[in-house]
N, C-alpha and C positions, 0 to 999 in steps of 0.2 A: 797762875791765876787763869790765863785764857785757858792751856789744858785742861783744869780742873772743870771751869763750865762747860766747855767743850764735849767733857766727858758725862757730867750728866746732864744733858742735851743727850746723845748717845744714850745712854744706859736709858732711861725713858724714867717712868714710875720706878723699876724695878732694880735696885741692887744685888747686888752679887760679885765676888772676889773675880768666879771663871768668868764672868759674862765682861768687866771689865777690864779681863786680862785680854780676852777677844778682840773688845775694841781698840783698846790702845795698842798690842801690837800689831792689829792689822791696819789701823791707821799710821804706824809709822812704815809700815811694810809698803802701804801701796805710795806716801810719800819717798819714801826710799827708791822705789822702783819707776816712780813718774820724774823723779829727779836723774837717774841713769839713762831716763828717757832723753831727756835735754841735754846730757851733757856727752852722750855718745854720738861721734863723730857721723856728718850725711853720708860718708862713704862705705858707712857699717848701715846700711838701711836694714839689713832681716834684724841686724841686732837693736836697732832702736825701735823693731817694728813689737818685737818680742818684747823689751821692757815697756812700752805700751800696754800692751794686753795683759802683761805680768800686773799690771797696776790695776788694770781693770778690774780683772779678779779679783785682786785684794780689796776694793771699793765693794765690789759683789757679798765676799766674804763680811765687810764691815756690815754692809748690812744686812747680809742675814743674823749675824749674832746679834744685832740690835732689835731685829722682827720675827726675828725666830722660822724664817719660812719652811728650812727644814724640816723643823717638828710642825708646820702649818703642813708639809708635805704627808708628813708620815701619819696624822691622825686623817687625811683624806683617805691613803691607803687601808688604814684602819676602819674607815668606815665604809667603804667600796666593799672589802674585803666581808663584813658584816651585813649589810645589805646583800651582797650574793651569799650569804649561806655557806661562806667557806674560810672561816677568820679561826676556827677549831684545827682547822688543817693548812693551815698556813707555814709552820712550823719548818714542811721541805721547799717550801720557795722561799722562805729564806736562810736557808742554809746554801742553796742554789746561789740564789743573787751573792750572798757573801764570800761563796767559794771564787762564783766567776769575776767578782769583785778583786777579791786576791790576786789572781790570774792576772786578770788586767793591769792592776795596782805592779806587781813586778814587769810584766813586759813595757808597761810606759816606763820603771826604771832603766830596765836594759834599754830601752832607746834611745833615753835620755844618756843616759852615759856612752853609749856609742855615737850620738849625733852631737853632743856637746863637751866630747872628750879634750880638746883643748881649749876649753872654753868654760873653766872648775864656778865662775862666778855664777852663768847659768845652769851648771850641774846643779849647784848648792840651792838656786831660788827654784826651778822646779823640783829638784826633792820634797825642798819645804811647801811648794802648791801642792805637788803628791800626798801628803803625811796631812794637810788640813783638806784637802779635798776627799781623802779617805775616813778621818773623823767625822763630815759630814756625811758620806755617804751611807757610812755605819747605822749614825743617827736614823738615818730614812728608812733605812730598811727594818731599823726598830727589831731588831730578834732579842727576846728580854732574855737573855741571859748574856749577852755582848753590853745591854744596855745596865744590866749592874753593874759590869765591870768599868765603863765609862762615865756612870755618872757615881762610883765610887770617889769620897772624899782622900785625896791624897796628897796630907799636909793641908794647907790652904787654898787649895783646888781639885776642883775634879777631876778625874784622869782626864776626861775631852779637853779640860781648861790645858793640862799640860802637852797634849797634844797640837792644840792652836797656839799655844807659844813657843814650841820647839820649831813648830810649821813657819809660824810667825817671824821667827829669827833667822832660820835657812835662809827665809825670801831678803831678808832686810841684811843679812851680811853679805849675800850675793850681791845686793845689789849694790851697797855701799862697795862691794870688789870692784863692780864695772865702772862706778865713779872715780874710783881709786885708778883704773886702768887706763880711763877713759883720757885721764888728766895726766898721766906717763907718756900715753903716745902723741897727745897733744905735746909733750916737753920734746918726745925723741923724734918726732915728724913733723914740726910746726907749718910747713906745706902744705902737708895733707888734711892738714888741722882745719884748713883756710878756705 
């Protein structure tokens, strides 16, 4: 019942499957993450500073899918782009940004897995901010033949909706791991706990 109001509170005028899929799992993602925040120990300060901002984001992300500022971003671009006189030829700047997009999108993996190699909970929630911070970034750079394929219906959601959920559950079982850990080494260090 509270969820449900909750949710269209959230969702605003407009309904939709992917838009409500965004909200609800980025609201339990950034609750998930602001809870690992509290329950990771003060001796782990980068890690509790890390599920902080981990939440942030996902607050961020809630609301952008609830106001749309991405696509508020991209019709800016669009209309910049059309104002100068160069929105016909637009076509290799955005092959550009989505290559260098790539690029980047794999090297912050490789560093994430090299800077949080024993540490699989936060592997798992910056994956998942990677894979939704790359759906939106897709969105903004708006190249319409990327944007068929992402706002293609697939099953009950759009490909973006399944991409914000897959994003959405990486963040939320990582973080649900760290709570899980959090409360282990609280059992096997009750000193350190203290």
């Amino acid at each position: 019942m509270l969820i449900d109001s909750l949710i269209r509170v959230l969702e605003g005028p407009r309904h939709d499957p992917t838009r409500t899929v965004g909200l609800v799992i980025y609201l339990v993602a950034s609750i998930g993450c602001f809870t690992a925040f509290a329950k990771t120990r003060r001796d782990r300060a980068s890690h509790r500073w890390f599920w902080f901002a981990q939440g942030t984001v996902k607050l961020l992300f809630l609301l952008d899918t609830r106001f749309d500022w991405r696509l508020r971003l991209a019709d800016l671009g669009r209309n910049v782009a059309k104002a100068g006189g160069w929105y016909a030829q637009r076509g290799p700047t955005q092959e550009w940004l989505l290559a260098g997009g790539v690029v980047v999108f794999l090297a912050l993996l490789v560093w994430v897995r090299h800077r949080f190699a024993r540490d699989s909970p936060a592997t798992i929630a910056l994956g998942g901010t990677a894979l939704s911070l790359a759906s939106r970034i897709a969105e903004v750079i708006s190249w319409h033949d990327l944007d068929r394929g992402l706002y293609q219906s697939l099953g009950p959601l759009m490909v973006v909706g399944w991409a914000w959920l897959l994003g959405g559950l990486a963040i939320a079982i990582g973080a649900v791991g760290e709570v899980f850990l959090a409360s282990r080494r609280k059992q096997l260090y009750p000193r350190a706990a203290a």
